[in-house]
C-alpha positions in Angstrom: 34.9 117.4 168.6 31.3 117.4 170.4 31.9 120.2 173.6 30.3 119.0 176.9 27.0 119.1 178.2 27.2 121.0 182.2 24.2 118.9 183.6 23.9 118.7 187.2 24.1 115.0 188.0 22.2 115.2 191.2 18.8 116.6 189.8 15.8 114.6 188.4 14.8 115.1 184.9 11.6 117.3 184.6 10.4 115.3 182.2 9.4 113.0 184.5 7.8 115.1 187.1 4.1 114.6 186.9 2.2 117.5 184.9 -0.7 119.6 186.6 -3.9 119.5 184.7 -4.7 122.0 182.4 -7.4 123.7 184.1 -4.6 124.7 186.7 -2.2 126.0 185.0 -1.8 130.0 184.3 -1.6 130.9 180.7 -0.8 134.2 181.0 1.5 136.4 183.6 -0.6 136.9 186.9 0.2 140.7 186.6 -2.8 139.8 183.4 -4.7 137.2 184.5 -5.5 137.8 188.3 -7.1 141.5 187.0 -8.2 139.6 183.7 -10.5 137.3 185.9 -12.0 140.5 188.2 -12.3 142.2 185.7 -14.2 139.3 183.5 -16.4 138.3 186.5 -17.2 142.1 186.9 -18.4 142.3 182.9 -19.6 139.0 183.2 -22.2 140.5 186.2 -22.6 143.4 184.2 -23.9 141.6 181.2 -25.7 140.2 183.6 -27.4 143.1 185.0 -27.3 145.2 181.5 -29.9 142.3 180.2 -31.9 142.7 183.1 -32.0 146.4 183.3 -32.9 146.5 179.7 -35.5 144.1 180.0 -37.4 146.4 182.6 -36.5 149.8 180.9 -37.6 148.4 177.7 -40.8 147.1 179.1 -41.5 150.4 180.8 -41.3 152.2 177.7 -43.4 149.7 176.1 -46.2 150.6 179.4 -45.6 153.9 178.7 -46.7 154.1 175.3 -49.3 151.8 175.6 -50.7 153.8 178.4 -50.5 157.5 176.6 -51.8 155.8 173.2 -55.3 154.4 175.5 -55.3 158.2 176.7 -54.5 159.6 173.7 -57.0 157.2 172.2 -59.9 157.9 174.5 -59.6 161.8 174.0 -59.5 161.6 170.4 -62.5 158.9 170.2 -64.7 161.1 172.8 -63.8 164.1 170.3 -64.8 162.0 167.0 -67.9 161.2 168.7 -69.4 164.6 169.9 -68.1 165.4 166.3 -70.5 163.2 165.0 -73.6 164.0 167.0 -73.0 167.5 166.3 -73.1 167.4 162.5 -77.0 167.7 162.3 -76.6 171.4 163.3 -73.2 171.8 161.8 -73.4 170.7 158.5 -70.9 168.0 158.4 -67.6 167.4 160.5 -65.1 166.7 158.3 -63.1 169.5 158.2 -62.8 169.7 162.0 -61.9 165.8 162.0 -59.4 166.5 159.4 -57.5 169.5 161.7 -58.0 167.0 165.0 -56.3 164.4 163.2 -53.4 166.7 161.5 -52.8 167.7 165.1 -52.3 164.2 166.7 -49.0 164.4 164.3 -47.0 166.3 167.0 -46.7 163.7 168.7 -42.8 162.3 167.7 -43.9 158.7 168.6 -46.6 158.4 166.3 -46.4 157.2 162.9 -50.1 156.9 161.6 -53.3 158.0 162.6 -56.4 156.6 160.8 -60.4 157.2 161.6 -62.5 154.1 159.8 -65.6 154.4 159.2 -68.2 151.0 159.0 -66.6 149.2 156.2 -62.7 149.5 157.4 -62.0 152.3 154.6 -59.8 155.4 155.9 -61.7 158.4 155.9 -59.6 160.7 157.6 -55.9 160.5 158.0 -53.0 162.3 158.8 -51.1 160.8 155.7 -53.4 162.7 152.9 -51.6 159.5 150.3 -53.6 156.8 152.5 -57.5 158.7 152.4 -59.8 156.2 150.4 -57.6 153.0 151.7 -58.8 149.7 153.0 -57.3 149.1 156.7 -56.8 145.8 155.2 -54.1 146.7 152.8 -52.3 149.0 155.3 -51.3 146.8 158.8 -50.6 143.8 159.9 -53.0 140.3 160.4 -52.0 140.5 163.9 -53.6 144.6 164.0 -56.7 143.8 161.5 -58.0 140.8 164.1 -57.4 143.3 167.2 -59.5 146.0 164.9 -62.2 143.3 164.5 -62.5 142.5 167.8 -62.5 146.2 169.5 -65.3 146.9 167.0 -67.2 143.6 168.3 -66.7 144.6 171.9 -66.8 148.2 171.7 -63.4 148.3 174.3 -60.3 150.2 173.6 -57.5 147.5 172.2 -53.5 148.1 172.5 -52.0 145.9 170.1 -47.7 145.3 169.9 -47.1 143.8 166.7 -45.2 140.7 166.2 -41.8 140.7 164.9 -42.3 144.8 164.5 -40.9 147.9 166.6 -45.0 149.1 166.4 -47.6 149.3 169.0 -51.1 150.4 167.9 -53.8 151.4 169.7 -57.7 150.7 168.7 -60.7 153.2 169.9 -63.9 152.6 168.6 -66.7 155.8 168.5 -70.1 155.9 167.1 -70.5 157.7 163.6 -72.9 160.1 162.7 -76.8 158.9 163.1 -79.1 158.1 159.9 -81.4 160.4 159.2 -84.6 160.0 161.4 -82.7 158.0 163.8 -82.1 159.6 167.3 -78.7 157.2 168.4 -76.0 155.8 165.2 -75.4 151.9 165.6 -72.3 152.4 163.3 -69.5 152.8 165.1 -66.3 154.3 163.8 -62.2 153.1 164.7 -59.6 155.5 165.5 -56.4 153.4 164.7 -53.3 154.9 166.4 -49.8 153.2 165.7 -46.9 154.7 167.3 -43.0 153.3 166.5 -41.6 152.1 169.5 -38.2 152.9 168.1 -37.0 156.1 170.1 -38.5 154.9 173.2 -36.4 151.7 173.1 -33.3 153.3 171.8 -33.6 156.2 174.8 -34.3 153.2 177.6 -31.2 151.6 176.0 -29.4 154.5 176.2 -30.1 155.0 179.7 -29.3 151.6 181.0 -26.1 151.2 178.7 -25.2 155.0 181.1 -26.0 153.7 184.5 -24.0 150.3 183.8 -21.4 152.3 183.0 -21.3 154.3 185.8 -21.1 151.5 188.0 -18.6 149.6 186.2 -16.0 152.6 186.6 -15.0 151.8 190.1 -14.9 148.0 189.1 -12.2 149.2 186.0 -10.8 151.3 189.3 -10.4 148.2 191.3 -9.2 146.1 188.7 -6.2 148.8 188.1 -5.5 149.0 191.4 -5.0 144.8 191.5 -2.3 145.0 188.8 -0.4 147.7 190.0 -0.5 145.8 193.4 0.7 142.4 191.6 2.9 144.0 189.5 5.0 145.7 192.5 4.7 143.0 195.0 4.9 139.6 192.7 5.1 139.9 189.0 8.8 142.2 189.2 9.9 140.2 191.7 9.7 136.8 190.1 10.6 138.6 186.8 14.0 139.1 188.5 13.6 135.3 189.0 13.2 134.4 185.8 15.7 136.6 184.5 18.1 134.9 186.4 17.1 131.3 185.6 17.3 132.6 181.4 21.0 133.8 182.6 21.9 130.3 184.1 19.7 128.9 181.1 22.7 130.6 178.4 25.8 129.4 180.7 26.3 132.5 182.6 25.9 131.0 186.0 26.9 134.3 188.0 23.4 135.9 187.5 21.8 135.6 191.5 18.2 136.5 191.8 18.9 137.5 195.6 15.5 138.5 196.5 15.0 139.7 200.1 12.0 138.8 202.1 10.4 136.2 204.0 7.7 135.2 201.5 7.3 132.1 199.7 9.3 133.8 196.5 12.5 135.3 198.2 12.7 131.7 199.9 13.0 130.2 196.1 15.2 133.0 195.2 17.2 131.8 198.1 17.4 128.3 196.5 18.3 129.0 193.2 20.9 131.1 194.3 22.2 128.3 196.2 21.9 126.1 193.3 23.9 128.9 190.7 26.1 129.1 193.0 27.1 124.9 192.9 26.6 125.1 189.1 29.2 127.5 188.6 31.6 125.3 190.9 31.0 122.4 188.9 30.9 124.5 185.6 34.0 125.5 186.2 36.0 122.6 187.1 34.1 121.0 183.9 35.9 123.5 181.8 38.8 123.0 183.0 38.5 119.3 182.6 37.1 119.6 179.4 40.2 122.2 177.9 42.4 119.6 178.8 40.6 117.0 177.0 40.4 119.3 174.1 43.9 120.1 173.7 45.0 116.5 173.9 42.3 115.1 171.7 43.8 117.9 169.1 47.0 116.5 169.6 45.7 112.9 169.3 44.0 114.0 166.5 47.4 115.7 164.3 49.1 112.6 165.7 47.3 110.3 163.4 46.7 112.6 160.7 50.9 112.8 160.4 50.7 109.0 161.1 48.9 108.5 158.1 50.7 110.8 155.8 53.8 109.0 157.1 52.5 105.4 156.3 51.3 106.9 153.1 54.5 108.1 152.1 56.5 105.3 153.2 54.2 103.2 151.2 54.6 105.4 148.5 58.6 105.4 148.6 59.1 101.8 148.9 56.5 101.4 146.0 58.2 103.3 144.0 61.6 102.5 144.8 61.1 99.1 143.6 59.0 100.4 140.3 61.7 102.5 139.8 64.4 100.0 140.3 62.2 97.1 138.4 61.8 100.2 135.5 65.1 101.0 135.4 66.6 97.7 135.0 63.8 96.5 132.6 64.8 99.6 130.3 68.2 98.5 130.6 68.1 95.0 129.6 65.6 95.6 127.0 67.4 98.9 125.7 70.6 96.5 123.8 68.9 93.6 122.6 66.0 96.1 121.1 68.6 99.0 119.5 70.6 95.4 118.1 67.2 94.0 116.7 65.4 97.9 115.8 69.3 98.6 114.0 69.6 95.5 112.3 66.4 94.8 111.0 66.4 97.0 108.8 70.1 96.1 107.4 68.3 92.1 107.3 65.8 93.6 105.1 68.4 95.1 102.0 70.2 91.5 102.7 66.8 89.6 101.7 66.0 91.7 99.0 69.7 91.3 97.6 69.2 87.7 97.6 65.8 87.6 96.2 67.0 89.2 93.2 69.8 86.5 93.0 67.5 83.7 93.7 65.3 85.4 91.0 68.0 85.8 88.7 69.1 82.0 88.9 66.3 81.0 88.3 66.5 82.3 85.1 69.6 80.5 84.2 68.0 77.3 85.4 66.9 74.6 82.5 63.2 74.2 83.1 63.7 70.5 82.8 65.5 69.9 85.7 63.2 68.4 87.8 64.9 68.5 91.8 65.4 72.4 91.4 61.2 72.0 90.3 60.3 69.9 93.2 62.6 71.9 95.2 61.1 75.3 94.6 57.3 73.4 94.8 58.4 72.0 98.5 59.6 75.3 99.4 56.9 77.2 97.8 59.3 80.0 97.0 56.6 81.8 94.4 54.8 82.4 98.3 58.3 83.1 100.1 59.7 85.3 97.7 56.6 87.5 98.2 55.7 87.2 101.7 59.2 87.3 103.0 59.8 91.1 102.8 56.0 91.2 104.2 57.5 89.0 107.5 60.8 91.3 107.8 58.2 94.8 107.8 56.1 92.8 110.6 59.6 92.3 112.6 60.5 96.1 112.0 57.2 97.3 113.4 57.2 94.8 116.5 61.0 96.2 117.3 59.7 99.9 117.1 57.1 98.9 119.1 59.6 97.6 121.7 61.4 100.0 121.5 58.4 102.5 121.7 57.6 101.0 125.2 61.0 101.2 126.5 61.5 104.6 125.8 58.1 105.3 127.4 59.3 103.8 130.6 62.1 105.7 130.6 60.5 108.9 130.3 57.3 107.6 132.7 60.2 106.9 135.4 62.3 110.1 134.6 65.3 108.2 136.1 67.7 110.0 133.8 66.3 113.5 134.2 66.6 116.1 137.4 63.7 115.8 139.9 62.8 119.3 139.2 62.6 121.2 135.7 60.5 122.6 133.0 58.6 119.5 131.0 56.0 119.3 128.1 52.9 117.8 130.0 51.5 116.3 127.1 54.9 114.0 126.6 54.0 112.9 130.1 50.3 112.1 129.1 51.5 110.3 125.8 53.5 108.0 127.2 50.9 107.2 130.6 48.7 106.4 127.3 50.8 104.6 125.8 52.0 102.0 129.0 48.0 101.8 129.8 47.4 101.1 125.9 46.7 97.7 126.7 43.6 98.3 129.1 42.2 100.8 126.4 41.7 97.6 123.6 38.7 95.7 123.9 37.9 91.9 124.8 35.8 89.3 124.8 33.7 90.7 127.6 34.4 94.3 127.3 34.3 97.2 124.2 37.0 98.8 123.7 37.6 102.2 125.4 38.5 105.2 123.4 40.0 108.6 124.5 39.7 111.7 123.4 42.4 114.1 123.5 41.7 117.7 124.0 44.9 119.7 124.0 45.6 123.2 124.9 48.7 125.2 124.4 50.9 124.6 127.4 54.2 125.8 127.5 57.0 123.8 129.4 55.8 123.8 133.4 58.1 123.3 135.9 57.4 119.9 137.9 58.9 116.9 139.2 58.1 114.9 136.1 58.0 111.6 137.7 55.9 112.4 140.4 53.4 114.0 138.1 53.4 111.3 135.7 52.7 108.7 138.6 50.0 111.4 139.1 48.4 111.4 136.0 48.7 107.8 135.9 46.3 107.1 139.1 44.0 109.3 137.1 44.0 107.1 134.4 43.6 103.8 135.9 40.9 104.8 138.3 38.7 106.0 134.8 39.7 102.8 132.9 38.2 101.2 135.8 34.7 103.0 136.0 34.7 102.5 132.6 34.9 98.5 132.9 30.8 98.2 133.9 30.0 100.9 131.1 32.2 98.3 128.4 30.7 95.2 129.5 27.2 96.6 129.2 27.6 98.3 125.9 28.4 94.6 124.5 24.8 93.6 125.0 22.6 97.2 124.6 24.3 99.4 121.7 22.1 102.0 122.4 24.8 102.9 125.3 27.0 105.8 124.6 30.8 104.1 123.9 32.8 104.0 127.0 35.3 107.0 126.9 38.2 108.8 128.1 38.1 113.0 127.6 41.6 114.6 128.3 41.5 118.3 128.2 44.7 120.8 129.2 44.8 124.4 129.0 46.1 127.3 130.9 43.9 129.2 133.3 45.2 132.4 134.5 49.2 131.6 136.3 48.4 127.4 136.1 47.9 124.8 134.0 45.2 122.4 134.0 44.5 119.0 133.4 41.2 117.0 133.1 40.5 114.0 132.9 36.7 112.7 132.6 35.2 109.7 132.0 31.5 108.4 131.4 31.5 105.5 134.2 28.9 105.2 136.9 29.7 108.3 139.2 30.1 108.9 142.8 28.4 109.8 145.6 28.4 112.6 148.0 29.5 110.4 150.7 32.0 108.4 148.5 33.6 111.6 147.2 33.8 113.5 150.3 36.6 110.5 151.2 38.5 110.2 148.1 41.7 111.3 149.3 41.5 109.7 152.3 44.6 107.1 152.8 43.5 103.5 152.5 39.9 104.3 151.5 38.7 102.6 148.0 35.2 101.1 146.4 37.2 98.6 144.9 37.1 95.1 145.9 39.9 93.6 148.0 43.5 92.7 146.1 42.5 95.1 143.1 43.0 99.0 145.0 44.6 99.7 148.2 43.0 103.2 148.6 46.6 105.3 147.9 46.7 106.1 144.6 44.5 109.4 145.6 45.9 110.2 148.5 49.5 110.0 147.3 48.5 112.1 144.3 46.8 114.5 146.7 50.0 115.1 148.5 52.0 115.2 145.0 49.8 118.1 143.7 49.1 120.2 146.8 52.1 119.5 149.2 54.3 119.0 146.1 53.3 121.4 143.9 51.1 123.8 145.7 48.3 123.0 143.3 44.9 121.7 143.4 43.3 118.4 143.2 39.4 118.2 142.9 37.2 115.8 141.6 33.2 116.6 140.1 30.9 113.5 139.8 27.2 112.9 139.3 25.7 108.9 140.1 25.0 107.6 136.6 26.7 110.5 134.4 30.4 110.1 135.0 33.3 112.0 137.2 36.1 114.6 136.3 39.4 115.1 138.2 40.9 118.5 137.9 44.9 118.8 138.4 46.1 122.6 138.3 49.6 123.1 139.5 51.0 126.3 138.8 53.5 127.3 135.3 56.8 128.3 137.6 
């Protein structure tokens, strides 16, 4: 039975409450996201500012390089030069150039120094691998135009390269005079390039520490904010929520009772009020709903002992009158049969007596009497006198036969024996087989059905033998007819496997067992899960009336305490299993 549903009647749904957009709602606690959003405005304003800062302190650096490299450049040009002029007294200035140069190397920031002469060739360096070089094959396009144009316009040039961490500076000097010729017109390049590298990592490094330091009292503030929220809001409507989760799983004592005159101890105050009318209402719904419980239970056993009744009553007047129909059938037909089955055989030593007299007159007969010749010709006694004792076996068989049947009833019905007592199972099987032996032969429209017999060793079981018999004989009938579609078909597509009957019986552990399985269409899950239902069947109407199952069910469990299960699969076939136990 379905419980009830406690659903206040006086509420609207929520479901039809109209949504807020998404841009209002809060995806997160606001313990979370109130400090979340200071604290992302405050890094968002710090990016900010960190970009800026960088900007500058990288530019600076930039300034500051370019500005000692000019300095550094004009020193080391006005050097070169007086180098030069001096060189008529001194002999030549290269070595002195060379130690000027080697110098300039203290400075970290610089990565190459380089003195060309007319022609762009290095002729002194501080890298002793690049003496001898074209500038051409050493920098950049950007540096090579800048080194043509300070020679043109005999100025100082500070060149950042493009794309490069490099910033060179260009000083042009005059070289050493010709011969004869008071003042040089060739004029010299010192080519300073310093990596801006350091410099713009240390300005980094100094704005990344300032941004820091004045983000700390922003992390401060945002700490602050939670704690503040957490305290003041997020425990208290935590205790809110609890509750509602509490009234959520049935419990409707949980109270929020939140104390205050703010806008969340006023909704504490309403949901309390509200628990409070749930649990009234709760309560008297319980109370309503046992009730309804118990009596639907007792509805419910009511029927079910309805139905067994009806079933049983069905079952007792059904076989009352088989048993009476039975019993006088067996005794009407018990005489007349004996007299026939008894005498029959006394009729046959009578014929054959007078055959041999007949046989031994007519030897003693003249030949030429002509009425005993047309006589014997109308009487065609050659053909009697042999198919006479041929008529007399057929009789004998028939009257075994009907006697055959008669003692089967008698055994099926069991109206001679006590209703409880040790039996042979397979007797009872044998003669179910033999009162359904007409359903087993074919037809015109149907193949025949064969059974297989698969026999254990049972002993004697105690049973009520006519109540087991009926048993087996529901079994029986319900596979002959799921067999009846396989036999049609196999009339028209022998590739069909036969229509069959398998009976197996053995003894499993303290019961015995009996199986019956046939090759018919199957069931389904839902079909089979009401089998034993009373007055449930597939079969159309005036050919089952959905007992035969059920009244076997109650034979075998309530009966017998045994078992009664059935295993099918659509398209394969279906077994029922009977295991009652030996007694």
């Amino acid at each position: 039975m379905a419980s009830l549903s406690f659903i206040p009647t006086g509420l609207p749904s929520l479901a039809k409450q109209p949504q807020e957009p998404w841009w209002a709602r809060f995806f997160l606690p606001l313990r979370i996201a109130m400090p979340s959003v200071l604290l992302l405005a405050g890094l968002c304003g710090t990016g900010l500012l960190l970009t800026g800062e960088q900007r500058v302190s990288e530019q600076r650096a930039r300034e500051a390089i370019a500005q000692e490299g000019r300095t550094q450049g004009h020193r080391t040009a006005a050097l070169l030069a007086y180098l030069h002029r001096s060189s008529l007294l001194l002999n030549g200035p290269t070595e002195g150039i060379d130690l000027m140069v080697t110098g300039l190397a203290t400075d970290r920031n610089l990565s190459v120094a380089l003195v060309l002469n007319q022609s762009n060739k290095v002729v002194h360096t501080n890298q002793y691998d690049l003496r001898g070089e074209f500038v051409e094959e050493l920098l950049p396009q950007d540096v090579i135009a800048a080194i043509a144009q300070s020679r043109a316009d005999q100025e100082t040039k500070v060149v950042e390269e493009e794309g490069r961490p490099y910033l060179t500076v260009i000083a042009p000097f005059l070289l050493q005079p010709q011969p004869g010729v008071l003042r040089s017109r060739d004029t010299g390049l010192l080519v300073l390039r310093y990596s801006l590298v350091r410099p713009l990592a240390e300005a980094r490094s100094k704005v990344l520490q300032q941004v820091v330091l004045h983000s700390l009292p922003l992390i401060v503030t945002c700490l602050a904010a939670w704690l503040l929220l957490d305290l003041m809001l997020t425990r208290r409507v935590q205790r809110l929520v609890e509750a509602s989760r509490q009234l959520q799983r049935g419990d409707f004592s949980g109270r929020a009772a939140l104390q205050g005159r703010d806008e969340i101890a006023q909704l504490s105050g309403a949901f309390d009020r509200m628990a409070a009318a749930l649990q009234q209402d709760t309560d008297a719904l319980r109370i309503s709903e046992s009730t309804l419980r118990q009596r639907t239970a007792q509805l419910e056993k009511t029927l079910t002992e309805l139905q067994r009744a009806q079933a049983q009553l069905v079952q007792t007047e059904k076989m009352s009158s088989l048993g009476q129909m039975v019993a006088g059938l067996a005794h009407e037909l018990n005489n007349p049969v004996n007299f026939i089955y008894a005498n029959s055989l006394h009729v046959q030593t009578y014929v054959q007596g007078l055959l041999r007299l007949v046989e031994a007159y007519r030897g003693c007969v003249d030949d030429r009497d002509g009425a005993i010749a047309a006589l014997e010709e109308e009487l065609e006694l050659d053909f009697l006198v042999e198919d006479f004792p041929q008529l007399l076996k057929s009789i004998q068989m028939g009257s075994t036969r009907i006697r055959d049947l008669v003692l089967s009833l008698r055994n099926f019905s069991r109206l001679d024996e006590a209703d409880h007592k040790r039996v042979d199972l397979h007797e009872g099987i044998e003669n179910t087989l033999t009162l359904l032996s007409g359903q087993l032969k074919g037809t015109p429209k149907q193949m025949a059905k064969g059974v297989v017999r698969q026999y254990g060793k049972l002993p004697p079981v105690a049973c009520y033998p006519g109540l087991l018999n009926q048993v087996v004989m529901n079994l029986l009938n319900n596979a002959l007819d799921a067999l009846d579609g396989r036999a049609a078909a196999c009339l028209t597509d022998p590739t069909l496997d036969l229509p069959c009957i398998t009976i197996r019986t053995a003894v499993e552990g303290d019961r015995a067992v009996i199986e019956v399985t046939d090759n018919g269409e199957g069931m389904t899950a839902a079909v089979r899960s009401r089998l034993f239902d009373p007055f449930f069947t597939t079969k159309p109407v005036g050919k089952g009336t959905g007992l035969g199952l059920a009244i076997s069910y109650q034979i075998v469990v309530d009966r017998h305490g045994g078992e009664l299960t059935c295993r099918s699969t659509p398209g394969v076939g279906s077994t029922f299993t009977l295991a009652i136990p030996l007694g």
